[in-house]
C-alpha positions in Angstrom: 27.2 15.1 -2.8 24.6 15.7 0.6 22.4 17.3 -1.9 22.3 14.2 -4.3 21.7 12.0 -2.1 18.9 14.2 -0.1 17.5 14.3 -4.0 17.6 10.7 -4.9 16.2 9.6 -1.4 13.6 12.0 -1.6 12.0 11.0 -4.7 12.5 7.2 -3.8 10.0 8.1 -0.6 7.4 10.2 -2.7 7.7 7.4 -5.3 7.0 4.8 -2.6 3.8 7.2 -0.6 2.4 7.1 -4.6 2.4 3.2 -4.1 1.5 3.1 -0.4 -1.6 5.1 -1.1 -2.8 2.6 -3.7 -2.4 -0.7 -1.9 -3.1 0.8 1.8 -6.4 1.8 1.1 -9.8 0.3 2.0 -11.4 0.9 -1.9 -12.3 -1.4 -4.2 -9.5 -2.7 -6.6 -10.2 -2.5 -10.4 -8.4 -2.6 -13.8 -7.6 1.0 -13.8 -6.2 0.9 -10.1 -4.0 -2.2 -10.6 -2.4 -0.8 -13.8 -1.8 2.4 -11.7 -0.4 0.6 -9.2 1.6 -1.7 -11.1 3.1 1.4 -13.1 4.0 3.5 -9.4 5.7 0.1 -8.4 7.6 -0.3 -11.1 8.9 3.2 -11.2 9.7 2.9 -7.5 11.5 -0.4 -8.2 13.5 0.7 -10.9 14.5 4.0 -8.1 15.3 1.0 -5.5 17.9 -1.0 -7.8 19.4 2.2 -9.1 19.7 4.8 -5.4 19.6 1.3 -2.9 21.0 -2.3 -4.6 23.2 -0.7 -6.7 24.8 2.3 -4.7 25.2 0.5 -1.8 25.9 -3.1 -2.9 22.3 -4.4 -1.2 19.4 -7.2 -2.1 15.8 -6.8 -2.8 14.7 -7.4 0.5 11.7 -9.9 0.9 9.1 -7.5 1.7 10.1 -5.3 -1.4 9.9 -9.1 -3.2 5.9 -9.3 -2.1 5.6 -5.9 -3.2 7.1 -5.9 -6.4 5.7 -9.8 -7.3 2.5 -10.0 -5.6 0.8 -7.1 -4.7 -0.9 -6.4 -8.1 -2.0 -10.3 -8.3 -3.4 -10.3 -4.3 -5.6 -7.1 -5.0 -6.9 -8.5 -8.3 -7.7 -11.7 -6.6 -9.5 -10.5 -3.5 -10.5 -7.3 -5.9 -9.6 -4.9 -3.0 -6.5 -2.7 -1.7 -4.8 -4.6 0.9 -5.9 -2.0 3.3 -9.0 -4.6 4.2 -6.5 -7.5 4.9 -4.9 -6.6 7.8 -5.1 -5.5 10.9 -5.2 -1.8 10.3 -8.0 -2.0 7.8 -10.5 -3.7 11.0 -9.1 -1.0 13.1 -10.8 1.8 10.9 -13.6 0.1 10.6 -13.8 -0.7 14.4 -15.3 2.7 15.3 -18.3 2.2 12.9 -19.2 -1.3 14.6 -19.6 1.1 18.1 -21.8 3.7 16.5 -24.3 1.0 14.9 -24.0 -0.6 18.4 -24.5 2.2 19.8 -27.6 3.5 17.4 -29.5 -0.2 17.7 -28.9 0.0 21.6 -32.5 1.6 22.0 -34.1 -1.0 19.9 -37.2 -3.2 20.6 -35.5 -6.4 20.9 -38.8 -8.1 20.9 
């Protein structure tokens, strides 16, 4: 039914935002973070196979691959959310480098 599939598709994306706001950030990665991480993966893997591969005859998809195999082993090796390792994470950082430009503009330079 509409409503079963609005059901299943709904929790897949709020399972999927629980993951996103772990890996997307710009904060420090630790043991307690990864295993969160790694649990809210799983569980949104496990919706994937079940309410996408299975339903509808599909493949893991490679970017769903990197997620699922190598998220959790990328933030413990560079011990940060992937947020910092990309394009987006410089972005919100960008601002800050134009305020301390900014705030040192009216320094001594000698």
């Amino acid at each position: 039914s509409s409503q079963e599939l609005e059901r299943s598709y709904s929790n897949l994306l709020h399972s999927y935002a629980a993951c996103r706001h772990l890996f997307a950030s710009c904060e420090k990665a630790n043991g307690g973070s990864l295993t969160e991480l790694e649990a809210k993966i799983t569980t949104f893997m496990q919706a994937v196979r079940v309410d996408i591969i299975a339903r509808h005859k599909r493949t893991i998809t490679p970017k769903l691959h990197l997620l699922e195999a190598h998220t959790v082993d990328c933030m413990a090796r560079f011990g940060t959310a992937l947020g910092l390792l990309g394009e987006q994470g410089g972005e919100s950082i960008h601002h800050k480098f134009n305020s301390l430009r900014s705030s040192l503009n009216n320094v001594n330079k000698d």
